[in-house]
C-alpha positions as CSV (number, residue, x, y, z in Angstrom):
1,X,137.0,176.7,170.7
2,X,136.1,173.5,172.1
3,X,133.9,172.5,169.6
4,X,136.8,173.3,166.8
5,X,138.9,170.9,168.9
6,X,137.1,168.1,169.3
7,X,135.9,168.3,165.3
8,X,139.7,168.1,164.4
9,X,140.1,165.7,166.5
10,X,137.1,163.4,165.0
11,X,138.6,164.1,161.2
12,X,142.5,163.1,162.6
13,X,140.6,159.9,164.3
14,X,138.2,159.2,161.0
15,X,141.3,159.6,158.4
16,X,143.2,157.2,160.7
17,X,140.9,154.3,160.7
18,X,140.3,155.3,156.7
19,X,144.3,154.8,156.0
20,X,144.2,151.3,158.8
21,X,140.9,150.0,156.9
22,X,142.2,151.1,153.7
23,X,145.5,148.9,154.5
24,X,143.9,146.1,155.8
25,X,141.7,145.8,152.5
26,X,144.5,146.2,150.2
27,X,144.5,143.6,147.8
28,X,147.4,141.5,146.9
29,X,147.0,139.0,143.7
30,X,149.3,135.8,143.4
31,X,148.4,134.0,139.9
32,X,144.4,133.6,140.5
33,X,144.2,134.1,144.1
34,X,143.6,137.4,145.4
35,X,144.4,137.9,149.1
36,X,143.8,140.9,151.6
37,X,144.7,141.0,155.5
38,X,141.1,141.8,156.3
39,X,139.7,138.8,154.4
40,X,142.5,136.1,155.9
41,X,141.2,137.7,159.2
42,X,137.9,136.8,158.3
43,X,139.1,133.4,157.2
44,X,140.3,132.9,160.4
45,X,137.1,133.7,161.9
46,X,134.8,131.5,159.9
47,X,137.3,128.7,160.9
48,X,137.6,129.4,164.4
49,X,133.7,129.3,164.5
50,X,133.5,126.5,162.8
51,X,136.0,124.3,165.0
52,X,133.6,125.9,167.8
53,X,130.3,124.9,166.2
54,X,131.3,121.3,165.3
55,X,133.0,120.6,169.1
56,X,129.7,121.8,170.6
57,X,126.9,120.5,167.8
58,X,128.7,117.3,168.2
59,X,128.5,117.2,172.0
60,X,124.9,118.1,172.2
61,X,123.9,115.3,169.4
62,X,126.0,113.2,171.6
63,X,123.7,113.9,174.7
64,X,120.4,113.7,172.6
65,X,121.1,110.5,171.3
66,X,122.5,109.1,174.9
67,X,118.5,109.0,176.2
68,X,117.8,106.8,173.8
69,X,118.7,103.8,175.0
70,X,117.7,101.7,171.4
71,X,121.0,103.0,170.0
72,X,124.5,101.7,170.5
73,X,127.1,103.3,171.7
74,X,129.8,102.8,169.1
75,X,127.0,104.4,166.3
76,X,126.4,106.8,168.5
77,X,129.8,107.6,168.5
78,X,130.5,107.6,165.0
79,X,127.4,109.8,164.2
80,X,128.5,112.5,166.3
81,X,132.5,111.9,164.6
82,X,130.9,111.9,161.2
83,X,128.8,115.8,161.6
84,X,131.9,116.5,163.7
85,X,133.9,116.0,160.6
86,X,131.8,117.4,158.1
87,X,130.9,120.7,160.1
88,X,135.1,121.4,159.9
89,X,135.4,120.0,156.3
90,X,132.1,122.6,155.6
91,X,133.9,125.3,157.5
92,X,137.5,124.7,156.3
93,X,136.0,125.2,152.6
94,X,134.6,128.6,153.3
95,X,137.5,129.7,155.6
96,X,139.7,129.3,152.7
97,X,137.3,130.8,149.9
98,X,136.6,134.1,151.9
99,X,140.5,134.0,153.1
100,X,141.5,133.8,149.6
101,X,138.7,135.0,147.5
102,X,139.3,131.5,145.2
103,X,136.1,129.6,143.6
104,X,135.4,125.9,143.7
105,X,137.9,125.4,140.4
106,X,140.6,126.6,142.6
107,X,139.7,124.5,145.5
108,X,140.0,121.8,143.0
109,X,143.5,122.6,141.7
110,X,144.6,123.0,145.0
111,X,143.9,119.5,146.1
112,X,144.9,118.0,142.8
113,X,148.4,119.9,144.1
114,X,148.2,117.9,147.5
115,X,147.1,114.4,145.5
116,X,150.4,114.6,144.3
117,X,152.4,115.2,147.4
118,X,150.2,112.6,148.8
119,X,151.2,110.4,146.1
120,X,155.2,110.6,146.9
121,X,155.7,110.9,150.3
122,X,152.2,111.6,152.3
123,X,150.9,108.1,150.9
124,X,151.1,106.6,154.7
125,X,149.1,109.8,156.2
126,X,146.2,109.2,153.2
127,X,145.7,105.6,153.5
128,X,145.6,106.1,157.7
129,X,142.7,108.6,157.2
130,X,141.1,106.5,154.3
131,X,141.2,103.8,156.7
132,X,140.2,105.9,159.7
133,X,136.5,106.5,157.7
134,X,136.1,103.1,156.7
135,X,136.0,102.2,160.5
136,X,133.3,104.7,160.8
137,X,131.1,103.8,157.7
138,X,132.0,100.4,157.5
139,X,131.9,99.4,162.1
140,X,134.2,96.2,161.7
141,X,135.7,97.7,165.2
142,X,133.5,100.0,167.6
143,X,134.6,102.2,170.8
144,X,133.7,100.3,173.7
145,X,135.2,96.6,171.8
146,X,137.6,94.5,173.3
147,X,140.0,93.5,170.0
148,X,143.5,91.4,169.6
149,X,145.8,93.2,167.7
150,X,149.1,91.1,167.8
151,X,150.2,90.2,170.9
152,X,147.9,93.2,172.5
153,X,144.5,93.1,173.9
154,X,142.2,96.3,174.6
155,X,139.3,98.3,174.9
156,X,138.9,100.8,172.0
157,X,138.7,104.2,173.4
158,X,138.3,106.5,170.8
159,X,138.6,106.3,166.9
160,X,140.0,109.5,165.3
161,X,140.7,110.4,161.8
162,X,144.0,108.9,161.5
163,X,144.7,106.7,164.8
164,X,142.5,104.7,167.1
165,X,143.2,104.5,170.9
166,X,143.2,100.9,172.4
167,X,143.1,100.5,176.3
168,X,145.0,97.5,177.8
169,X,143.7,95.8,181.7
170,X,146.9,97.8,182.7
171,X,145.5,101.1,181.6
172,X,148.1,101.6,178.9
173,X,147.1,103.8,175.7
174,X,148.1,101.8,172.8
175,X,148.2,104.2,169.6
176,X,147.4,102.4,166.5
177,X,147.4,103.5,162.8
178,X,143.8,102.9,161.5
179,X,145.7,101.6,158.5
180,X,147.1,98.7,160.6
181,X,143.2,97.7,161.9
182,X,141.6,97.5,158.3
183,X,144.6,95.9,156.3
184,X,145.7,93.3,159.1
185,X,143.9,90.6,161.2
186,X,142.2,91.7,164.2
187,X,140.2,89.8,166.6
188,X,137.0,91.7,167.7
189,X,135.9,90.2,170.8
190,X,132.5,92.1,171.0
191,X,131.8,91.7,167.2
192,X,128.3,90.2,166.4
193,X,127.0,87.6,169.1
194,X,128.1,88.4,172.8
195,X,129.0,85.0,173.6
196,X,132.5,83.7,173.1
197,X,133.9,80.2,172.9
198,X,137.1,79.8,175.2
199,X,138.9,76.6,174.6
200,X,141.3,75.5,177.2
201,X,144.0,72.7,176.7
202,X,145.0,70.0,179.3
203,X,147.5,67.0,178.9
204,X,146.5,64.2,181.4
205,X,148.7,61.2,182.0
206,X,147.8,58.3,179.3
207,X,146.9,56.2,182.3
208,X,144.2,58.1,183.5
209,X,140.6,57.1,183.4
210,X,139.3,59.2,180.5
211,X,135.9,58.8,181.8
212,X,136.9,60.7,185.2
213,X,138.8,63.3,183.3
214,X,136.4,64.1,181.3
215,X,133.7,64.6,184.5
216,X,136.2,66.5,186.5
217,X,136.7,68.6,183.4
218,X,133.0,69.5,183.4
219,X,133.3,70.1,187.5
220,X,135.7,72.4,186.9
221,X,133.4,74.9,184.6
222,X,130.7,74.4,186.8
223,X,129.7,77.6,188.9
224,X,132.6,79.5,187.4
225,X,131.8,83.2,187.0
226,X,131.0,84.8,183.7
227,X,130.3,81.0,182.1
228,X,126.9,80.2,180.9
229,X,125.3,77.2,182.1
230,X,123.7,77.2,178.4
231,X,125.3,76.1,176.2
232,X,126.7,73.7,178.7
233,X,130.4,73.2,179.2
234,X,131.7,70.5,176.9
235,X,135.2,67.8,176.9
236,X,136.7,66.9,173.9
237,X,139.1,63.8,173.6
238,X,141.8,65.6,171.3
239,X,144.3,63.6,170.3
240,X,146.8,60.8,171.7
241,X,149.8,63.0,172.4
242,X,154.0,61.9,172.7
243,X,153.5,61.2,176.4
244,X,149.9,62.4,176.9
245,X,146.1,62.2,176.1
246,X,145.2,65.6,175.2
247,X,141.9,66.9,176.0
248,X,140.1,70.3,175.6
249,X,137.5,71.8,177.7
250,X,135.2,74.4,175.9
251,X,133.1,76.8,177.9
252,X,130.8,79.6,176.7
253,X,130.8,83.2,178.4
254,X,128.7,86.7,177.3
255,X,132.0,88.4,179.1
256,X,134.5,87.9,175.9
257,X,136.9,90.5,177.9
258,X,137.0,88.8,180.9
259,X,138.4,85.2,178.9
260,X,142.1,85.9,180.6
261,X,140.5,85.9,184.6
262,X,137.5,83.2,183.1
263,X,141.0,81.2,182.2
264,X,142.4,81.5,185.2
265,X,139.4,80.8,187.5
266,X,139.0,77.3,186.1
267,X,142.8,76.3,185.6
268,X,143.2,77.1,189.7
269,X,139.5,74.7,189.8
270,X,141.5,72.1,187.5
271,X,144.4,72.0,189.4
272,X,142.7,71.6,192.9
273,X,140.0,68.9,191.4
274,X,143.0,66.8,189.5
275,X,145.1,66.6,193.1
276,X,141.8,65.3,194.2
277,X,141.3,62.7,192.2
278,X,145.0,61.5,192.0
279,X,145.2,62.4,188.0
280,X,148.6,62.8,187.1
281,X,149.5,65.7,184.6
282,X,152.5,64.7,182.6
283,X,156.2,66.3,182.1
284,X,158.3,66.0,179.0
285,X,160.9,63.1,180.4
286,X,164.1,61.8,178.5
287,X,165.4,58.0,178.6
288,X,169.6,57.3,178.2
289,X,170.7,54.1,176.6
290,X,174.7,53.3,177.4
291,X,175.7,50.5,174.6
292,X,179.4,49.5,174.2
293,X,180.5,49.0,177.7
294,X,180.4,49.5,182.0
295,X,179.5,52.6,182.7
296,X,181.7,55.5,183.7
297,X,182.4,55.3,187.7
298,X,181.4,58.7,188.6
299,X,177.7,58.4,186.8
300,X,177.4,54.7,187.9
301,X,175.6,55.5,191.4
302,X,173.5,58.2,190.0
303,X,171.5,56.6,187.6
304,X,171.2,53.1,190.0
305,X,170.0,55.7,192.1
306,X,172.2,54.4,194.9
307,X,173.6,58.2,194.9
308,X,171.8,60.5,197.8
309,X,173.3,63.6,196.4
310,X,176.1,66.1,197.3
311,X,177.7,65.9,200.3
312,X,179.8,68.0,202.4
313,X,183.5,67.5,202.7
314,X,185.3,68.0,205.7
């Protein structure tokens, strides 16, 4: 009796999972794609897996390639984004062909579909993502570079496939389109050689001894940090300005990121070196000429500067 039981049992349970499985792998056909529940499932799977696979491949690569110290970090970094993308572009493709049982030519028509919605409204998202794999063939900007975008300055965190991440000194994320880096000017601080120039304007008094300018100017770069003894800091007689002689000091530093603090070190050095050696740094001033008769009471004691200011009434 027990036997019986359990064998009816078995061929209730067996011609379940025979109507479930035979449900799940029914086949529905839109136009020339055929689509079942158990194959979108599997789509899903291969996708999922993939996502998995290209998070994980990419972060071991990562690691591999961080021991070797011959290779810089921003191609480092763009290697590892590159299989990152093409793992998910690999996986996407055969999500979509065992989710919908569709060939290459399909594929094909499909994105010839999205070129078009691309083309009227989506054109903005395409060129961002165009843009966003230039930067990584291409390297104008690296992760780790200080850049100028504007009236912004940052480190580049992170280049993704339609925005990069820029880090200001205050620790502010700046999100910018990729489209804005590669069709607009940028200044790369870290691009090519690591030394910078940094130029810094002073107006001196057109009295002043040029010749003492110009070696208190060099005083002033000398033991600053972050700038190079070699090349040597240099003076430049600019230009006879509308109330001053303009002159520029030039100073050379591997530190391009630290040119706002290197700025700042050698104005304060400037500053305390100038009161020092009584050179005047001029103001904008204005003359008035009174034609055609006395002058008015009331402004007649100011400007003979017999006037000591305002006084208290009783």
């Amino acid at each position: 009796m027990g036997f019986s039981t359990i064998a009816l049992l078995w061929q209730e349970s067996a011609s379940v999972i025979a109507r479930v499985w035979t449900f799940l792998t029914q086949s529905f056909t839109f136009g020339r794609i055929t689509v079942s529940i158990s194959s979108v499932l599997v789509g899903v799977m291969v996708f999922t897996v993939a996502m998995i696979l290209a998070r994980y491949l990419g972060a071991f690569i990562d690691g591999r390639l961080a021991k070797r110290r011959h290779i810089d970090p921003g191609l480092r970094y763009t290697i590892c984004r590159l299989i990152r993308y093409f793992v998910i572009s690999v996986g996407t493709l055969a999500a979509i062909k065992q989710a919908f049982a569709v060939d290459l030519t399909s594929i094909a028509v499909i994105f010839t579909a999205l070129s078009v919605g691309i083309g009227f409204g989506l054109q903005y998202l395409a060129a961002d993502i165009a843009s966003g794999f230039i930067l990584l063939f291409e390297r104008p900007i690296r992760v780790g570079d200080r850049i100028t975008i504007g009236e912004d300055e940052g480190d580049v965190e992170s280049i993704n496939l339609r925005t990069t991440v820029v880090s200001t000194n205050d620790r502010i994320a700046i999100i910018v389109p990729n489209s804005k880096l590669v069709g607009q000017r940028v200044i790369n601080w870290s691009y090519g050689d690591p030394r910078a120039r940094i130029a810094i304007q002073i107006g001196v008094a057109d009295d002043s001894d040029i010749d003492l300018v110009t070696k208190t100017l060099i005083s002033a770069a000398d033991g600053i940090e972050y700038v190079l003894p070699d090349p040597p800091p240099r003076v430049q007689f600019m230009r006879f300005g509308d109330y001053s002689l303009d002159f520029r000091l030039l100073v050379w530093t591997r530190q391009p990121r630290r040119h706002v603090q290197i700025r700042s070190d050698i104005n304060y050095r400037i500053f305390k070196l100038f009161k020092e050696q009584n050179i005047k740094i001029p103001y904008p001033t204005q003359e008035f000429l009174f034609k055609g008769g006395p002058l008015p009471q009331d402004f007649g004691p100011v400007l003979r500067g017999d006037d000591d200011g305002p006084r208290m009434r009783d």
